[in-house]
C-alpha positions as CSV (number, residue, x, y, z in Angstrom):
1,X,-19.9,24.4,5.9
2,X,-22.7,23.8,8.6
3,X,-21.2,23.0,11.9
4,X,-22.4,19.4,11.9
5,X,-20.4,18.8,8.9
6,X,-17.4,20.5,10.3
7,X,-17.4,18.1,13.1
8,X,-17.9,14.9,11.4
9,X,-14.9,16.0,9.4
10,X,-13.2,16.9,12.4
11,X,-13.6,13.4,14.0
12,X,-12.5,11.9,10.6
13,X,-9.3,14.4,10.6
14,X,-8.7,13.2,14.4
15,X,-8.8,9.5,13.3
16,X,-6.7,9.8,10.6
17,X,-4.0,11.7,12.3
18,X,-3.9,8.6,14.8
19,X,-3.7,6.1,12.5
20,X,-0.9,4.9,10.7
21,X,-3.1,3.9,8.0
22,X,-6.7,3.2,6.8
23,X,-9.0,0.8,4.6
24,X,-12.1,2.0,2.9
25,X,-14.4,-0.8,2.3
26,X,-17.6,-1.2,0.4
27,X,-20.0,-2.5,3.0
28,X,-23.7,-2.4,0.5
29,X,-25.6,-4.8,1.6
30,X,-24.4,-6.0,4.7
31,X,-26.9,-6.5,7.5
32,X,-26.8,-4.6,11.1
33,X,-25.5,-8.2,12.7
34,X,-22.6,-8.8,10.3
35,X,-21.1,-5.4,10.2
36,X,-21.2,-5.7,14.5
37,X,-19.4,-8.7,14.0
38,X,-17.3,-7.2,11.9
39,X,-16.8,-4.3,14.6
40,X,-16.2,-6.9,17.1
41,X,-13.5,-8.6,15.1
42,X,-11.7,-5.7,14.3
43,X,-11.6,-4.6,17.6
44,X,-9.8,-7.7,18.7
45,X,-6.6,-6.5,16.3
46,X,-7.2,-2.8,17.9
47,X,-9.0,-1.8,14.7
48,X,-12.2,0.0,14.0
49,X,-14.9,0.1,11.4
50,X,-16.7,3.8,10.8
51,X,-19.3,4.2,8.2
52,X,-18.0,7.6,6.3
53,X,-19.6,10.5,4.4
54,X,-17.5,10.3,0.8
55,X,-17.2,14.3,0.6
56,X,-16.6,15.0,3.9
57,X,-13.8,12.0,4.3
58,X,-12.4,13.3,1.5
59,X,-12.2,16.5,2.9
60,X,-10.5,14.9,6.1
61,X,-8.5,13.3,4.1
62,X,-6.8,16.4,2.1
63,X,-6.8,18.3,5.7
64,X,-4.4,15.3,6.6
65,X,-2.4,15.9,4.1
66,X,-2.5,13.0,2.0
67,X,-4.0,13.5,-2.0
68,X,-7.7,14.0,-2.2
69,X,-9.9,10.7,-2.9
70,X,-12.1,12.1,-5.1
71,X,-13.6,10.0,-7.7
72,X,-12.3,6.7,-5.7
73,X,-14.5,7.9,-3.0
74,X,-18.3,6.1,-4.6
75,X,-20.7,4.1,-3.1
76,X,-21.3,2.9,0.6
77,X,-17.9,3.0,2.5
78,X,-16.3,2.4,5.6
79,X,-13.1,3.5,6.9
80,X,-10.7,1.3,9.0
81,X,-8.1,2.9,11.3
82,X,-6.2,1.5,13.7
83,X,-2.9,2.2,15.7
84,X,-1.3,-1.2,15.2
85,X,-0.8,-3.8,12.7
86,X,-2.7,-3.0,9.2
87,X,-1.7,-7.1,8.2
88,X,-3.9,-7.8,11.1
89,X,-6.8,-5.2,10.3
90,X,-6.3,-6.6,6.2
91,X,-6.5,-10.2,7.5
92,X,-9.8,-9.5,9.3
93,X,-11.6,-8.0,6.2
94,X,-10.5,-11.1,4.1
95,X,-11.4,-13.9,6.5
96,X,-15.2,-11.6,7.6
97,X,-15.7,-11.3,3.5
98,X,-14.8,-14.6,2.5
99,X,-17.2,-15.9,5.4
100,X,-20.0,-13.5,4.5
101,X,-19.4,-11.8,1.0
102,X,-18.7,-8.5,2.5
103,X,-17.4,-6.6,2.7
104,X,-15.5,-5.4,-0.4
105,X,-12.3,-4.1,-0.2
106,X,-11.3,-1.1,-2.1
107,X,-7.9,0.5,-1.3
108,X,-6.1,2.1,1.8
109,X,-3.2,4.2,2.7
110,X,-0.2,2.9,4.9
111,X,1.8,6.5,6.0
112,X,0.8,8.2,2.3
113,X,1.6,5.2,0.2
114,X,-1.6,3.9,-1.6
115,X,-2.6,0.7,-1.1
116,X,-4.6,-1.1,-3.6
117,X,-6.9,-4.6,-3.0
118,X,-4.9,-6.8,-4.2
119,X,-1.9,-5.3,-1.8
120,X,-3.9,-5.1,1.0
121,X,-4.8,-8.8,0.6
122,X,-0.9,-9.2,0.4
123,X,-0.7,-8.1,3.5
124,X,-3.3,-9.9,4.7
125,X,-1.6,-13.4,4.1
126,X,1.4,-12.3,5.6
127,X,2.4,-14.1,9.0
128,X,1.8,-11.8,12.2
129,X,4.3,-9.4,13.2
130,X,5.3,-11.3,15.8
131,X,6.5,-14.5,13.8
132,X,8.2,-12.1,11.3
133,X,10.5,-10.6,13.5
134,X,11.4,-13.5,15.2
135,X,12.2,-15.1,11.4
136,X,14.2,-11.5,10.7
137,X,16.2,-12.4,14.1
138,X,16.6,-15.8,13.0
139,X,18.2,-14.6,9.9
140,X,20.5,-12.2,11.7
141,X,21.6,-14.6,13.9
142,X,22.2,-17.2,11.1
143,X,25.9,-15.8,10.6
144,X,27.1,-15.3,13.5
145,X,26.1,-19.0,14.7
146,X,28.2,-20.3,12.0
147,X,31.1,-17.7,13.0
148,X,31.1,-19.7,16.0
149,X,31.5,-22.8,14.5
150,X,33.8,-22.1,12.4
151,X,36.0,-20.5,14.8
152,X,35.7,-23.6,17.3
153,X,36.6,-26.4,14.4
154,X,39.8,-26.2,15.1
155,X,40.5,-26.1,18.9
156,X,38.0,-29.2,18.4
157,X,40.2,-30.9,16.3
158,X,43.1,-30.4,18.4
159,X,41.1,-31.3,21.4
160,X,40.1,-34.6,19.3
161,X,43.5,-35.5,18.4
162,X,44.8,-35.3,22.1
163,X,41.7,-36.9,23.4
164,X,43.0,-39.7,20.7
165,X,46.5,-39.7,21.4
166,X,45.2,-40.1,25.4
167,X,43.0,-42.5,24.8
168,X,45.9,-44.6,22.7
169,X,48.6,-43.9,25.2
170,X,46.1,-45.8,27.8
């Protein structure tokens, strides 16, 4: 392999290994403008867009350890990677294509686990990560809350009673 190509495959390798996961995308036909904007937008969720070489991402790919691509790897793609939230990077494609057409989502990886469109969009309609764990804690705390009341019914009752009896005694 020519020494160009080792090092693109190297930079894909290097972005793969720090990111938890990745989204190829079909970007044909989408002007310079849009896919800067789409850049821009991804960047915001600390994601990034990356135009890739099938064969050599592929290549990346397999050197990371994860199942070779192969024939899912056709057509003009992009990889996104980011070290954060993939819901956030999956929301960003949906809103950008259903605002320009594009780009197309094809599948991604969350650690090794394939991901297909219609997942990814899944994701993507998911709250942010933020609200879910403060539901999850919500949840959690839901018992014990109700521990608590149940434990202080009846020293209320008992204080309602005397509070009673005082109050008739007067």
């Amino acid at each position: 392999m020519r020494a160009e190509k080792q090092l693109i495959t190297s930079e894909y390798l290097n972005r793969l290994k720090n990111s938890p996961f990745f989204i190829l995308a079909d970007y044909r036909g989408m002007k310079v403008p849009h896919f800067n904007e789409l850049r821009r937008r991804l960047a915001k969720t600390g994601a990034e867009i990356h135009v890739i070489k099938n064969a050599m991402f592929d290549r990346a790919v397999r050197e990371a350890g994860l199942p070779g691509l192969g024939d899912a790897l056709t057509g003009q793609l992009a990889a996104v990677t980011g070290r954060q939230d993939i819901a956030a990077a999956a929301k960003v494609l949906k809103t950008f294509r259903a605002e320009f057409e594009r780009p197309a989502i094809q599948f991604g990886y969350l650690d090794a686990q394939r991901l297909e469109a219609a997942e990814l969009v899944q994701l993507a309609d998911l709250p942010p990560l933020e609200i879910l764990r403060a539901q999850l804690l919500g949840l959690l705390n839901t018992p014990a809350t109700r521990l608590v009341q149940v434990l202080r019914a009846p020293g209320q009752q008992v204080a309602r009673v005397l509070q009673a009896r005082a109050d008739k005694a007067e």
